[in-house]
N, C-alpha and C positions, 0 to 999 in steps of 0.2 A: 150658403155664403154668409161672412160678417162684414159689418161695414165698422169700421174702426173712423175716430174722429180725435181729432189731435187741433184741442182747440187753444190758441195761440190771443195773444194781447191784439194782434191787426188781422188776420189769418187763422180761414180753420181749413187744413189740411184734410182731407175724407179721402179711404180706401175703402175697397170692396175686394173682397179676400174671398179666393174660393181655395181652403184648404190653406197651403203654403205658397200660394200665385196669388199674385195681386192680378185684377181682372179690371182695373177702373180705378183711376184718383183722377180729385178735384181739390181744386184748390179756392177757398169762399172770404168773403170779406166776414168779420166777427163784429156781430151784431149782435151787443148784451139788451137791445129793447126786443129783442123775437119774442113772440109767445111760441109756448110751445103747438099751437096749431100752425104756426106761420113757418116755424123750422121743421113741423113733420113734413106741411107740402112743400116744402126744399127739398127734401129728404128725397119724395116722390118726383117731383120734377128732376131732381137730378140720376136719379136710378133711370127713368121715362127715356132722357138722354141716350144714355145708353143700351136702352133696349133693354132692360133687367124690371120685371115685377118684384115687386113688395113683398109679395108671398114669398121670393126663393131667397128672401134671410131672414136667417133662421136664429139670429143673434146680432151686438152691439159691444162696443165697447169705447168708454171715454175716457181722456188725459184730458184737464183742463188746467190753464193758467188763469180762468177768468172765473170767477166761485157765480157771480152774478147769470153765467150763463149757462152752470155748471147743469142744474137741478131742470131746467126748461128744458134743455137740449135731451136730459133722459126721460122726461116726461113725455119728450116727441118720439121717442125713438120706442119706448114700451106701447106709446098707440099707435105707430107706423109696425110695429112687429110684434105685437101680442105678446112679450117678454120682457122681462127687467133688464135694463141695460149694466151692465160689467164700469163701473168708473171707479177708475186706476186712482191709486194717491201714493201717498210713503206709508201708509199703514197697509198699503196690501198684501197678502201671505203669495210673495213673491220669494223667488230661491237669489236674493241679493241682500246688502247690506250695506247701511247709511251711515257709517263709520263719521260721525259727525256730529258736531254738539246740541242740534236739534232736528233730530232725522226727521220729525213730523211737518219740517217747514221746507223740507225737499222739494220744489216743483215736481207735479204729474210725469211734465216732458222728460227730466233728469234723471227720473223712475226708470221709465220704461229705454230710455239711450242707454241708462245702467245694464238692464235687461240685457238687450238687444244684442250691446258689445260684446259683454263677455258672453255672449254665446254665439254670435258670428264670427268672432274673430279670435276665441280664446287667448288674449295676451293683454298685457298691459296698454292702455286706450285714452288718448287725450278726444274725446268729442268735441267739435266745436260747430255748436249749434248759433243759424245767424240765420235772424230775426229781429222781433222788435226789441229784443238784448242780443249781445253777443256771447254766449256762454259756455264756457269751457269747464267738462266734465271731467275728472279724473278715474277713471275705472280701471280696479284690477283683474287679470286674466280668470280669477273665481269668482267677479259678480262682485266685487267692497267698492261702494260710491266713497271716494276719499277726500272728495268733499270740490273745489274749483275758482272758477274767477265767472265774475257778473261783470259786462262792461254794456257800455250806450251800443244798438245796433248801426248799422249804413246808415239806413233810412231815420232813426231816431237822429243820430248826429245832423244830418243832411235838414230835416225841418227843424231845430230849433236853430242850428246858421240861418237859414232863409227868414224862420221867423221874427229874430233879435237884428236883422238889418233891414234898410229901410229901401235899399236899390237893387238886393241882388233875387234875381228872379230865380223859380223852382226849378227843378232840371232833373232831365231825366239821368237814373244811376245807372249808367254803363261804365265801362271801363275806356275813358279817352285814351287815343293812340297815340300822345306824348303826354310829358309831364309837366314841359313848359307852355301854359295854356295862353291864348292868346285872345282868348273871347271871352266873356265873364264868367259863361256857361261850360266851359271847359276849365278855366281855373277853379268853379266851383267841384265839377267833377273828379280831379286830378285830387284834391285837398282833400275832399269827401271817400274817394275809393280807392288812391294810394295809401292814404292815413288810415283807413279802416285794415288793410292787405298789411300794410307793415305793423302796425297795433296787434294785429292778429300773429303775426310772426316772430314779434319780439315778445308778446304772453307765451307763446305755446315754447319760445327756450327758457325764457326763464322757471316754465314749469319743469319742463324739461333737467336743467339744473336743481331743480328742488326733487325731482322725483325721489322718491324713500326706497323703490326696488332695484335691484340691481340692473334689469331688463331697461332698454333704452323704450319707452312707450311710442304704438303706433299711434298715427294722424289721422281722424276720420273728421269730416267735416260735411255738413247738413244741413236743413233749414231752409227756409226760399229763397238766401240770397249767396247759397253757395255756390251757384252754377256760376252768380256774376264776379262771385272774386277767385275762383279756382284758379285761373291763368294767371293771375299776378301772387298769388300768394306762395311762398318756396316752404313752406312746411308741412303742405296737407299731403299722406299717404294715401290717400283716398277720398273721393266725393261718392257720400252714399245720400241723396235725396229726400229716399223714404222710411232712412233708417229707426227714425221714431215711429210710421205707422207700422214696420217691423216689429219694434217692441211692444206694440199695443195689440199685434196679434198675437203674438207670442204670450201675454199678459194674461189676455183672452182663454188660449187656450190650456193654461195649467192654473187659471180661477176658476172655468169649467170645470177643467176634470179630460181635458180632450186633449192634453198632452200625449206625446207616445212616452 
């Protein structure tokens, strides 16, 4: 088994991969003060969880957006597993291409959703990954990153409103069941994850209209807060979850050598 790590700006997303099954995810708060002995016994404690020793992986692999966490987190993982850990960037001899003005400043994530897409889904791929940004991939049906849009995520937008006023209280991001709110915590909600659902719907036509192939592109959408905006949003073709630790196993497995 590999345990894949798909470490994010708030969230690090952890799979345990036996073969082409996912067998176990977790999902952890990102924490750039870990040493690396303090993220190996995470490592251990959360394998423990589930009943899986140490010994039965046999491998690692990281995506990282946070560079501070990057190097501790493989240092845990080479003394949790007596092997060098696999971390993904834009320079990895991956079968994709970064069709972009500065393919070496690709995020890890954008890497491996590259990956992932054009080989789940072989066709033209708007990703939108939501997170602590909202980000939208553009991938074609061979694997060419064509490069996308970076916007503020749910959650990022939702704290600095809260922050920058002086009365209005935190609130949980669901999706409220009208749009006319009548409590502060529900007009905060409706503003926060209507605006996020329609922001999201009016980038992915305007990409849409810019697209350069002829092929109308599929809708895949991802990240931890994709489950919360699926029902309101009218353009995603698909919610795939764990499509990124997908691409990290996939990553995995043709930097090894254990591709078929």
């Amino acid at each position: 088994m590999i345990m894949a790590f798909d470490v994010g700006n708030s969230e690090t997303t952890i799979g345990l991969y036996e073969g082409d099954s996912i067998r176990a995810h977790w999902r952890v708060t990102t924490a750039v003060d870990r040493t690396p002995d303090e993220l190996a016994l995470l490592i251990r404690e959360l394998l423990s969880l589930r009943r899986h020793e140490v010994a039965s992986i046999r491998g690692s692999v990281i995506a990282s957006v946070v560079p501070a966490l990057t190097r501790p987190l493989a240092d845990a993982c080479a003394a949790s597993f007596d092997r060098v850990a696999v971390v993904v960037d834009a320079s990895s001899p991956l079968p994709i291409r970064l069709a972009v003005d500065e393919p070496l400043t690709v995020g890890a994530d954008r890497v491996v959703n590259t990956l992932a897409a054009s080989r789940l889904y072989g066709r033209d791929t708007i990703v939108v990954d939501l997170g602590t940004a909202t980000t939208f991939d553009c991938i074609t049906s061979d694997g060419i990153f064509l490069g996308g849009v970076i916007a503020p995520g749910v959650r990022t937008s939702a704290d600095t409103l809260i922050r920058r006023t002086a009365k209005l209280p935190a609130t949980e991001l669901t999706p409220p069941l009208k749009v006319i709110g009548t409590r502060t915590e529900d007009c905060i909600r409706a503003g926060v994850v209507f605006g996020a659902a329609d922001a999201v719907d009016g980038i992915v036509l305007r990409i849409k209209r810019a697209w350069p192939r002829p092929d109308t592109p599929f809708v895949v959408a991802t990240g931890g807060l994709a489950e919360t905006v699926q029902n309101i949003c009218t353009s995603f073709d698909l919610v795939a979850p764990q499509l990124t630790l997908e691409g990290l196993r996939m990553a995995y497995q043709i930097i090894s050598g254990e591709a078929p």
